[in-house]
Structure formats: C-alpha cells, structure tokens
N, C-alpha and C positions, 0 to 999 in steps of 0.2 A: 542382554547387552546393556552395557551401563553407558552414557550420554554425559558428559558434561558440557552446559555451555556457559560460559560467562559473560556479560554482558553488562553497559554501563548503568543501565537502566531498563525499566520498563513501563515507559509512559509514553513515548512518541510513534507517529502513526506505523513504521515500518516493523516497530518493535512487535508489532501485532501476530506478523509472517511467526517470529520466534514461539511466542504463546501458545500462540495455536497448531504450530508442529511440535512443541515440546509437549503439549496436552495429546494429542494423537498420538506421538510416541510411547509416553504413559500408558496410554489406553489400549495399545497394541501386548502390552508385558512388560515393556522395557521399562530399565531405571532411568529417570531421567535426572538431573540434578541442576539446580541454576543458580550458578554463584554471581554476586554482586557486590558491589563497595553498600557499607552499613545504614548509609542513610539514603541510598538509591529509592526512587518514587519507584513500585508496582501497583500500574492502574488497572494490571490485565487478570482474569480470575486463573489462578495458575491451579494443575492437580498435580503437581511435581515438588521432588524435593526440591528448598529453596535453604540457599548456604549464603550468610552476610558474612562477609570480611572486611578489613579496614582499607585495605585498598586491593588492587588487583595486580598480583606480583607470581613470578614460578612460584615462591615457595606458598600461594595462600591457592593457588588453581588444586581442586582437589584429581585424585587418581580417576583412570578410567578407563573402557574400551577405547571410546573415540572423546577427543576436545573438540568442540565444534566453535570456534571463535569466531565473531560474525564484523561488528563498529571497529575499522582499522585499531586502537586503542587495545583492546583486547587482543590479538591477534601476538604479540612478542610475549605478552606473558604466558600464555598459552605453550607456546613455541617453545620458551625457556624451561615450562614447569619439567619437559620429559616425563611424563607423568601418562601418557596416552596416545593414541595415533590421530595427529592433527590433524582434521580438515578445513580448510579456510570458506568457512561461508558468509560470502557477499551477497548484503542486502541491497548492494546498489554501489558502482565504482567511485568510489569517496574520492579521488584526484580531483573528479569533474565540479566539484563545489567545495570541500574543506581548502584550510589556508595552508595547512603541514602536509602540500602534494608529495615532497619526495617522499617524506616519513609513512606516507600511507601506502604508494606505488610500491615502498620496500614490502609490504604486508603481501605481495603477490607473487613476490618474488623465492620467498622459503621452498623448501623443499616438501611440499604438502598439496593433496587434490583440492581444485576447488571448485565450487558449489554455485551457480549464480541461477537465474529465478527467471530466465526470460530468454528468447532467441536472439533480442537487440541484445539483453547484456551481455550473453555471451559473444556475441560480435564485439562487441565494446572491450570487456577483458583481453579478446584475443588481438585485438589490435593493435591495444594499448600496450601489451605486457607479451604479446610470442605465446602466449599460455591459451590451451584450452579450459573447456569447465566442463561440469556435469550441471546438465537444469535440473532444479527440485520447482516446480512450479510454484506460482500460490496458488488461495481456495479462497471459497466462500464459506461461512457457516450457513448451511440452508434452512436450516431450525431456528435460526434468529431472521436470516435475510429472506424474507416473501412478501409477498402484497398484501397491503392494508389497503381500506378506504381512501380515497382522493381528498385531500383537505378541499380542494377544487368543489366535487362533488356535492359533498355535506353540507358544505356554504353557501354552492352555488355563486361562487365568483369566478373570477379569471382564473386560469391559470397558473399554479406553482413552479416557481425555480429554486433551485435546490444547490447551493456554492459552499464547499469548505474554504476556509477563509485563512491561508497559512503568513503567519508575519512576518517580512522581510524583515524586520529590526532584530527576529528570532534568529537571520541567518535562510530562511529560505528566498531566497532570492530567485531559482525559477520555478517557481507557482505561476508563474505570470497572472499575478492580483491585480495589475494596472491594467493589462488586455482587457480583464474579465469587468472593471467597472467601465472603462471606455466602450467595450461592446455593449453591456445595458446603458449606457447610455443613450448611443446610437438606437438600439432595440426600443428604449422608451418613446422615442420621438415617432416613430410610425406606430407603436401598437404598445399602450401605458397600461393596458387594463391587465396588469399580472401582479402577482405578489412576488415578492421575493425573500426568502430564508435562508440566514446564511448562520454556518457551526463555525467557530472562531475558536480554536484549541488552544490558542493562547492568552484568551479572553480579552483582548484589548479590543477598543471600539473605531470603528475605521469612517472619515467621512466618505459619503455617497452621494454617487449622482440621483440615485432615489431614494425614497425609504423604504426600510428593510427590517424584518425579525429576525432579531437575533435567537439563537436555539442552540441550549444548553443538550451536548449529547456525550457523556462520559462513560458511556457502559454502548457496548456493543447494540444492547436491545432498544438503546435511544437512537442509537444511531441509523440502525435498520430502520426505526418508523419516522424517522426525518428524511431517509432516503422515499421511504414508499409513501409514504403522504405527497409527494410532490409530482409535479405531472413532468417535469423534465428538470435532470441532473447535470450541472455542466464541468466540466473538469479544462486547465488551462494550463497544464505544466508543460516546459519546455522538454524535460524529459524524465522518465522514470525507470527503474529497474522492472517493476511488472505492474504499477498500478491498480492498488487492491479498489477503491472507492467506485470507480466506473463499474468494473464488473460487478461490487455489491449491489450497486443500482439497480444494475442490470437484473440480479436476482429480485430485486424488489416490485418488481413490475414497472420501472418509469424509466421513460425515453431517455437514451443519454447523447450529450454533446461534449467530445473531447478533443485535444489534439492530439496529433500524431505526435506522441511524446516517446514511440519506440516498444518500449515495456510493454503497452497494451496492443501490439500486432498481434499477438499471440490471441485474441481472441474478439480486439472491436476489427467488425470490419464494415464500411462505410456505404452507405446504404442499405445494411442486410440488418444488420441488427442494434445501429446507433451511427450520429454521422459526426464522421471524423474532419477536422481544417487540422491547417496546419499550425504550428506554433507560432505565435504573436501575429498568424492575419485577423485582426479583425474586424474589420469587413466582411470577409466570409463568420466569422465564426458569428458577428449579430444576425446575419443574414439567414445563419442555419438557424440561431434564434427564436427570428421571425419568423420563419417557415414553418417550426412547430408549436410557436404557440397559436398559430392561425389556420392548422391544417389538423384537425383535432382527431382524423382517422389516419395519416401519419403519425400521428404518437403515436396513439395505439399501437398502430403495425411495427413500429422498432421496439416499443415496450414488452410487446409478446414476444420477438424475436432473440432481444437480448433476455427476456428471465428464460428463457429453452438455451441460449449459450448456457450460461450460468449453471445451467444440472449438471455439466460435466466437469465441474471445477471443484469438486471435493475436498475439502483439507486432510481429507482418508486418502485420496488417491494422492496429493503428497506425500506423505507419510510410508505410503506404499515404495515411492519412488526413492525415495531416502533410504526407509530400510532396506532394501533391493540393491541399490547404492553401498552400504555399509558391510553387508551380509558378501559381498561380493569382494570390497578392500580384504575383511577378513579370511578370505580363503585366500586371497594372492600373497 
C-alpha cells in the first residue's frame, strides 16, 4: 500500500503524531511518501520517502493508494490532486484557534473519512461539523521514553518541575503559560525549595516569578531525559487533540499534573495515575502542586501508575489501527 502524506512542515510538536506513524507504516512494508514545500524545516528523523516541491498544489501531490492530508492547508490540494483516496487526518480541530475558521471548517466538509486522535476530539469534530471520525490514537516511543535517574536524587536537592514553555507571540495562545507562572508562584510562597526546568521550543526567554533552567531538547532522546530527570511534569493547555507530553511523562517515570484539556481523557485519570484540575484554576492546580512536591510517596505512587498506563500506548498499536482502517476503505 502506498501513503502519501503532505504536510506543511515538520518541526512543530503535533507534527511529531505524523513522524512517528509514517515511520511505523514504513516498518510495517508500506510505501510511505512525504511531500512538502522546498524549504519546509524536518526536525523529526524520518525512514520514508521524502518529496520537496515548490509549493503544495493538485498538480505537485504525488499518486497513491490513500492521501492522508492532515494542517487544514494541505487538505484542498490533496482533494484537488485526484491522484488517490483521501482521508482527512486531523491533528487537532484547527476552527478552535486558526484565524481562516470557515476556510478550515470547509476541510471537513469534502467528501472523505476522517481520522481524529482522541474520544474528546471526536466529540468535537461531530459536534462541530454533523460528521463522524475513525480514532487512530497516539503513542509513546518506549525505547526513548523510560526512567532515568532523578536530577532530585543525584543532587540531593528539592524537587524537579518539568514545564514546556509554548509562546503566545507564536500563536499558541491556550497553553495557558500565564496559569502555569501564576501557579508557581503561589506554590513558591509556601514551599520555595524546588527547581524548575522549563523547554521553550521557540527559544525566546520569558520573565518569571522564580528562577528557572532553561533546557535545550530538540531530538526526542533530549526530550525523554528532561521529561525523566524531573520529579513532577506539569501540563496547562486549555485543550488538546490527544496530548502527547503527559503521557510521555508518564512513560518516564515522573508524576504528572495536567488539565482537563479533553484530549488526555483517554488515558490521564485523576487520582489513579496523575492529577487532573481543570483549565485556568489555579488555585487548584498550585495546590496539586504543593501536594506533590511535599508528599514524596505520592509522587511515587502516580509516577509508577502513570509509566504502567504508558506500556499500552504503542506507536505500533497506532499504526496497527490505521492499517486496519485503510485495509478495510480498500475492500469497500
């Protein structure tokens, strides 16, 4: 079976889902192919064909079994090329934050199955649009994501927290970064003795209510041992399609603190294996905070809870679901 997906790029964090199911496809037999405009950033290590073109148009999408078009943008050239049997995979319903809403609500509307990554987002597509989906979950890679050493530990200091730091000036506007310093701060004022490290993927410098290291992680296996050095992970998006970073945590061995962002229903669940607030309290969310940075056999206990979720979240058992999915279009 031959795969084309086209895509605007591959450097930003959701692009990751892509990589990593088009390498599993690869590895399963399939052709996979990734086309992209010529001077598009790939930060992800790909084992698929990779096709540059000048821009992304029907006549430049190459031939295939299935087009899988994913960033609304992609999605009409795709459609136009006739070149393949389209399926529209959404990495997350782009209305809810891009500024060209209708232009992208149209990308739902074609006549093509489509793909979302989570039980919120398929709620969300079917609400929005009358349209069902098929889930292709996301994964973890468990060969990069596991436990290391506690930077805690080895130093023998306070406790680690662990923040990806997305810029609003970038366009992400719910990461909710203003909750996340308002809550350390609050958290600083009863209980100071923690460190804090935050990955900043846009590399700008942000003021803070405390100080903080910054931590350069541009490859997956940086990323895992910035996640697993730290003794608790906290995540603060308003919402997500499936939120890959919590569950990598999770595999990492370190406690995590997120919001109910949707996306990660599908596997945080609060109290059992990481504790959930809601989006922008926070109050509750310094609170949970506090709670585990001063209850040190709570972490633990969410830390081991969430890396045993984590084993069942395979980017194989994606890939599984997908081809299962495809193999299935082509008999109908």
């Amino acid at each position: 079976m031959k795969l084309v997906i086209p895509v605007l790029s591959l450097e930003t964090g959701g692009t990751r889902f892509i990589y990593q199911i088009a390498n599993e496809m690869a590895a399963k037999g399939h052709h996979v192919e990734i086309v992209l405009p010529e001077h598009a950033v790939v930060a992800w290590p790909l084992r698929t064909q990779i096709t540059r073109v000048r821009e992304l148009t029907p006549a430049t999408i190459p031939a295939g079994d299935f087009i899988l078009p994913n960033f609304w943008p992609t999605v009409f050239p795709a459609w136009g090329a006739q070149k393949g049997r389209v399926v529209r995979l959404s990495l997350g319903f782009e209305p809810l934050w891009v500024k060209e809403k209708e232009n992208a609500l149209a990308t739902y509307h074609i006549d093509a199955p489509i793909l979302s990554i989570s039980q919120w987002h398929r709620q969300i597509i079917r609400q929005e649009t009358g349209r069902d989906s098929t889930i292709i979950p996301g994964g973890v890679d468990l060969s990069l994501f596991h436990p290391h050493p506690k930077k805690s530990l080895m130093a023998n200091t306070g406790p680690t927290i662990a923040y990806i730091l997305r810029s609003k000036e970038h366009g992400y506007t719910w990461k909710g970064s203003d909750d996340f310093w308002e809550a350390i701060r609050i958290t600083a004022q009863s209980f100071p003795h923690f460190t804090l490290q935050i990955v900043a993927p846009e590399g700008a410098a942000y003021p803070s209510p405390v100080p903080y290291q910054p931590i350069v992680a541009t490859t997956d296996a940086e990323l895992a041992l910035f996640y697993a050095q730290a003794d608790i992970f906290v995540s603060t998006s308003y919402f997500e399609a499936f939120a890959m970073p919590p569950l990598e945590a999770m595999a990492c061995g370190t406690a995590v603190v997120t919001t109910d962002n949707g996306g990660n229903r599908d596997y945080a669940k609060n109290g059992e294996n990481c504790l959930v607030v809601p989006p922008s309290d926070i109050q509750q969310l310094s609170q949970s905070l506090l709670h585990l940075l001063t209850q040190a056999q709570e972490r633990q206990r969410l830390a081991q809870a969430g890396q045993h979720t984590a084993q069942a979240w395979t980017w194989r058992h994606s890939a599984d679901r997908l081809e299962q999915f495809l193999f299935q279009l082509s008999r109908n």
